[in-house]
N, C-alpha and C positions, 0 to 999 in steps of 0.2 A: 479416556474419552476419545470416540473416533473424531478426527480432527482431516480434511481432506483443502488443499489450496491452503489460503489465507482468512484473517478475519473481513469481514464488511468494515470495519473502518480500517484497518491494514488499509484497502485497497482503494479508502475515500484520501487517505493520506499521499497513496502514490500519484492516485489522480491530480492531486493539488487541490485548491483551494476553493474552485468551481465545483467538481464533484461533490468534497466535502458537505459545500450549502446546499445541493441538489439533495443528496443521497444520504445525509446524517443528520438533516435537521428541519422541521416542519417550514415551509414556506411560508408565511403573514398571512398569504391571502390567496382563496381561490384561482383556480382558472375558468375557465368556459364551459360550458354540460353540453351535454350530449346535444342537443338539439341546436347547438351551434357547431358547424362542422368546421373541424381545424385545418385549416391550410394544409395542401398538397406537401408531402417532405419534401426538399429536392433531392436532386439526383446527386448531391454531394454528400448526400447523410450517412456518416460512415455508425457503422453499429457492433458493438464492442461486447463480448460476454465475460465477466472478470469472475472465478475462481472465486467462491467461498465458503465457509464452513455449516454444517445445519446449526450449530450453536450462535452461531452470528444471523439467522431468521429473525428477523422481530416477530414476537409473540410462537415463537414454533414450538414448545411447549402447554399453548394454552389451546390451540384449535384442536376440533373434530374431526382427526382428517381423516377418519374412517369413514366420513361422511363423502369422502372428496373421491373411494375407491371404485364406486358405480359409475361415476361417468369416466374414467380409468378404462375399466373393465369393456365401455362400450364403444372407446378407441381402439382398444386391442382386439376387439373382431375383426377393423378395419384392415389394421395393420398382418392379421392373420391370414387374408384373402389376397397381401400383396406376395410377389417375389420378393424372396430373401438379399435381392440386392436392389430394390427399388430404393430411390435417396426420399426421404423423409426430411421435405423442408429445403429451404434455400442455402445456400452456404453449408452445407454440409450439418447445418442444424437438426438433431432428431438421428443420426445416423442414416441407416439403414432397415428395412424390414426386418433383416433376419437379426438387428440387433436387439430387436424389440420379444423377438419369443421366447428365451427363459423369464425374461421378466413379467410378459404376459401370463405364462403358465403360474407364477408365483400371486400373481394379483389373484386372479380366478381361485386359486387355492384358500386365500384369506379368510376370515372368520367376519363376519358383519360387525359391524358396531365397536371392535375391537380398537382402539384407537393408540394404542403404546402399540400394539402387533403391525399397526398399521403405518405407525413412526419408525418403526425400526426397519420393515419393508423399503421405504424411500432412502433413508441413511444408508441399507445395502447395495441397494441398487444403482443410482444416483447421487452427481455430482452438482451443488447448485451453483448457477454464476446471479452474479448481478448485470441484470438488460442497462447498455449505456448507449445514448446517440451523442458521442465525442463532438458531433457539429454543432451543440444543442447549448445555448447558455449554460442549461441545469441537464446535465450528460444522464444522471441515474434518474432523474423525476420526470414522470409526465401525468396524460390526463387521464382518469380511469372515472367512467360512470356506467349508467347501468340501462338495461332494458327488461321486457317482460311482453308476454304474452296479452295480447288487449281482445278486451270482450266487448261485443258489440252489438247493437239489437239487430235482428233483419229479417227477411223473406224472403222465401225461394223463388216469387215473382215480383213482378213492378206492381205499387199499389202504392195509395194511402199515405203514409208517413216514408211508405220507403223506397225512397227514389234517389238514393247513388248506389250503383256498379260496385261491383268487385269483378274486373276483369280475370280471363283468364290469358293466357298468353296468348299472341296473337300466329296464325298460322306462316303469318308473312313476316314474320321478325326475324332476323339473322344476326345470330350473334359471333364474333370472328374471334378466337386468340388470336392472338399476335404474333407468341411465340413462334406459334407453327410456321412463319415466316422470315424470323431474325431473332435470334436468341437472347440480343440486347432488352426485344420489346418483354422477357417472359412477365406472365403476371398479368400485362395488361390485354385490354379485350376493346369493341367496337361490336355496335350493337345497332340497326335500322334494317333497312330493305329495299330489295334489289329495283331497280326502275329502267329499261332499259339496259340492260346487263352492267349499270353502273348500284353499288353501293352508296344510296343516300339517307341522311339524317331520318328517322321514327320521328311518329308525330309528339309534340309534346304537351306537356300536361294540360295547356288551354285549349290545347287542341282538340285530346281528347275529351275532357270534359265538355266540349261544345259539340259533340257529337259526333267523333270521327269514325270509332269507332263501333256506334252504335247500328245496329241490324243486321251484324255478322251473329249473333247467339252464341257471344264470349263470357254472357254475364253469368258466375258462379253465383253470385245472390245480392240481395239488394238489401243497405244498410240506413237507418233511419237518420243518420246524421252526417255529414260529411269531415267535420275536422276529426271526428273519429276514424272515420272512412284514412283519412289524411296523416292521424298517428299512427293507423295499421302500416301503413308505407315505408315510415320510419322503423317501426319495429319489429316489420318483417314478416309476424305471425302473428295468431290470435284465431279466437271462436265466435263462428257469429252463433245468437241465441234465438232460435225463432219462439214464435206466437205461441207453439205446443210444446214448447221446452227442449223438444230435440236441438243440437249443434252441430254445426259442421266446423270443424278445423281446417283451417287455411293455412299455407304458406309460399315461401319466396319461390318464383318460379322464372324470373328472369326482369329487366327492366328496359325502357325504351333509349335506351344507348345516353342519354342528355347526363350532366353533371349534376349531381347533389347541390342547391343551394339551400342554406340554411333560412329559415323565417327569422328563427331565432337572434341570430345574424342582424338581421335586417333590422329588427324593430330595435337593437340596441343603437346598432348606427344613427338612425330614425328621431332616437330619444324617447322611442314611448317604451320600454323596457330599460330600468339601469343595468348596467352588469353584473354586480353584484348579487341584483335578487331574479337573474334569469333563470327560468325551470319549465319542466313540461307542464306544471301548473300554470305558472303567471304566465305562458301564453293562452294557453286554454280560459285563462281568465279575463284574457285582452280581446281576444277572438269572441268569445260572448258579449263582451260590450260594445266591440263592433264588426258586428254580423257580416255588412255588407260591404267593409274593409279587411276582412279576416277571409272574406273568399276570393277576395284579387291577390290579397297577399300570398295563400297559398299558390297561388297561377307562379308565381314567380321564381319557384323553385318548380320548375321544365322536367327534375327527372320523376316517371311512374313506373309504380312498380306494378305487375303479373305478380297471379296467384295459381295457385294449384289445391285440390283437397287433399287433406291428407288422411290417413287413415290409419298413422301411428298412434302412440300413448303421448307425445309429445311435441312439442315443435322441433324441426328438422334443424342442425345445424349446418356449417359449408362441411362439412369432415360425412357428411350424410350419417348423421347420429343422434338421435335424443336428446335435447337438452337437459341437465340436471338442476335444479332451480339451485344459485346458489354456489354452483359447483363448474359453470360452464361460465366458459372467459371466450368474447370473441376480440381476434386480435388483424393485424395488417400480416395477412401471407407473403408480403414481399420480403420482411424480416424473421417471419416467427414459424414456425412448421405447427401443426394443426396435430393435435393428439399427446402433447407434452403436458404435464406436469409443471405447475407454473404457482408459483409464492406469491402473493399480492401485499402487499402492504401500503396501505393509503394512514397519510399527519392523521386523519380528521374521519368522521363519521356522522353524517348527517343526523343521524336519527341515533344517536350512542355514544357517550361521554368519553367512548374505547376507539382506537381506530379500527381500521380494518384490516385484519391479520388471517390469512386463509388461503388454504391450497384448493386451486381450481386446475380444470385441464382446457386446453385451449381446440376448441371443436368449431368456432364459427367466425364468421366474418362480419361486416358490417361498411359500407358507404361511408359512413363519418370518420371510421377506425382507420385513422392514416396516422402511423408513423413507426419509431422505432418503439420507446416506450407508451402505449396505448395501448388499453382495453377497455372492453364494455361489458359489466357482468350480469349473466342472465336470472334474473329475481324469480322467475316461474308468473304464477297468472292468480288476478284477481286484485283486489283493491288494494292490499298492502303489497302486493309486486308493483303495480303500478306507483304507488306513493313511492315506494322506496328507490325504484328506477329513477322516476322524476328529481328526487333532490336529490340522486346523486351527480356527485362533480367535483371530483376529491383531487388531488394531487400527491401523488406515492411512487413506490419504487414496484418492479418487479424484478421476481428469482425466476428464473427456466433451470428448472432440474432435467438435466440432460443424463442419460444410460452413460454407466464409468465404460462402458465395453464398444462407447461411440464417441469418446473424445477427441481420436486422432484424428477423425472425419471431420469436426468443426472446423471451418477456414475462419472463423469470425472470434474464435476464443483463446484467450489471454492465457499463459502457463504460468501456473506459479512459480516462483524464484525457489523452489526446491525439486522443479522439474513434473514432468509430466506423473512419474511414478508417485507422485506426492498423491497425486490424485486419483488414480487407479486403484489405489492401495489401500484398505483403510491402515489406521495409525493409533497406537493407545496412547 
């Protein structure tokens, strides 16, 4: 049996006793979903990748993961157009480009559907750790829920039922890295417009919606309802469906510099939502029964997002890739490199007596997806992507399968106590 690191409880045991409860055993009780956004990490969140074996995956015999090769395959374009010495990911996570083209060539070579061919591919190639934030009560557990592509009725002009905007980016938006400035800031960015050759604040969501925007001819098309309009925000992308059944697909094309504040959030605080039964449903159901407190409420959350059309096969992710329903994880780039191979495993499963056990690759980001352990996984589109995104809100661990030919490059990972070659090697 090839055997690379240690086991996943080996290394819940080293951790102590906190790990353990995080990382080997189902939590009582939910956390928070998606549409409540989780506090900012701070800047003391140290992030730990610990060495383990593919026998020690929960459920990594029972997935599809031949299923999980296409959106693989359409990271490795990315990674194909870069230089062979561009750093992949923060901390030395992901290696390098040129680490990634034998293994690219070996994806591409693959047989479809083949799913032992496709186990035994990742076993050669890759070494998997367990994601831990040491700062973290529960170091290997956090939150993972889902999104999906939203459909939406509308019109190519103002009319009739359809009267909110879908902006498109505004020509006076200036969006800054930061990096480019001090290396401390990398990651983060600032977003308004220039006034006087000073950089001030973009208008915000009440703003625009009261008309700040309006008689520049930014509007991509108009949508018959607005908390739909208001979910597209949240989940980035989606098709609006017009009158003669043609669609146009829309995506993330930049936002007005302000902070994510959750609704979600609010109505728990509030008391009109418990927490336990919060979901993109029971807002949506709260928001219908009160129309004309469901549209202040949204004002309260300042940041909007810019759209663009698109005129792929699918919604774009941050990695500028297709998303694969299912198959695509968007995570916080500050911790995680974009184009990895990534184990998921969540206690619980909303809709399946099973948890959820599955290799996804991590291609996109998200506003809410802040921390060390966090992801949001992309459902694909239509009523059961939506159902499923919405009650998802799981709490699990993730694996990042890192290339054995990029391990020296990790500044953030843990060596097995048999040494580095434990794990470069495979082992019968």
């Amino acid at each position: 049996m090839v055997i690379r690191g240690h086991s996943f409880f080996s290394h819940c045991a080293a951790l102590g006793l906190m790990v353990l409860m995080s990382a080997c055993a189902a939590p009582s009780a939910k956390t928070s979903s998606e549409v409540i956004a989780p506090e900012d990490p701070s800047a003391s969140a140290e992030e730990k990748l610990l060495p383990v074996s593919f026998a020690a995956l929960p459920g990594w015999q029972d997935d599809q993961v031949a299923d999980s090769i296409s959106a693989l395959r359409r990271s490795c374009e990315k990674f194909g157009l870069m230089d062979d010495n561009k750093p992949i990911g923060p901390n030395g996570i992901g290696g390098v480009a040129g680490d990634w083209k034998p293994i690219c060539t070996e994806a591409f070579s693959l047989v479809d559907g083949d799913s032992e061919k496709a186990r035994a591919f990742y076993e050669s190639f890759f070494q998997p750790y367990l994601v831990s934030d040491l700062k973290s009560n529960l170091p290997a557990s956090g939150l993972f829920t889902g999104y999906y592509e939203a459909g939406l009725r509308g019109a190519r002009s103002q009319g009739g039922i359809y009267q909110t905007p879908l902006y498109k980016r505004p020509d006076d938006l200036v969006l800054v890295g930061l990096g480019e400035f001090k290396e401390d800031w990398n990651g983060k960015r600032l977003a308004g417009r220039l006034e006087n050759g000073q950089l001030v604040p973009y208008a915000t969501r009440a703003e625009i919606e009261a008309g700040k925007l309006r008689g520049r001819n930014l509007e991509l098309a108009w949508v018959d309802d607005p908390v739909d309009a208001f979910f597209l925000h949240i989940q980035g992308s989606g098709r609006v469906i017009f009158p003669d059944g043609s669609t146009m697909r829309v995506g993330y094309d930049g936002h007005n510099g302000h902070a994510y504040t959750s609704i979600g959030r609010i109505l728990i605080e509030r008391g009109e939502i418990a927490k336990e039964d919060m979901s993109m449903q029971a807002i949506r159901k709260w928001m219908a029964a009160h129309p004309n407190k469901g549209q202040e409420l949204m004002k309260e959350n300042s940041s909007y997002i810019f759209f663009r059309e698109l005129k792929d096969d699918g919604p774009i992710g941050a990695q500028n890739v297709v998303l694969t329903p299912g198959r695509s994880l968007a995570v916080d780039k500050r911790y995680m490199a974009l184009g990895l191979p990534v184990w998921l495993y969540t206690f619980t499963d909303p809709v399946s007596p099973k948890p959820i056990a599955r290799m996804l690759v991590t291609q996109d980001t998200g506003g809410a997806i802040k921390g060390v352990v966090r992801g949001d996984v992309f459902w694909g589109f239509g009523e059961k992507a939506a159902e499923r995104a919405g009650q998802m809100k799981e709490s699990g661990s993730l694996f990042v399968l890192l290339p054995l030919n990029s391990i020296n490059r990790c500044q953030v990972c843990t060596v097995a106590e048999d040494g580095p070659a434990d794990m470069a090697q495979e082992k019968s």
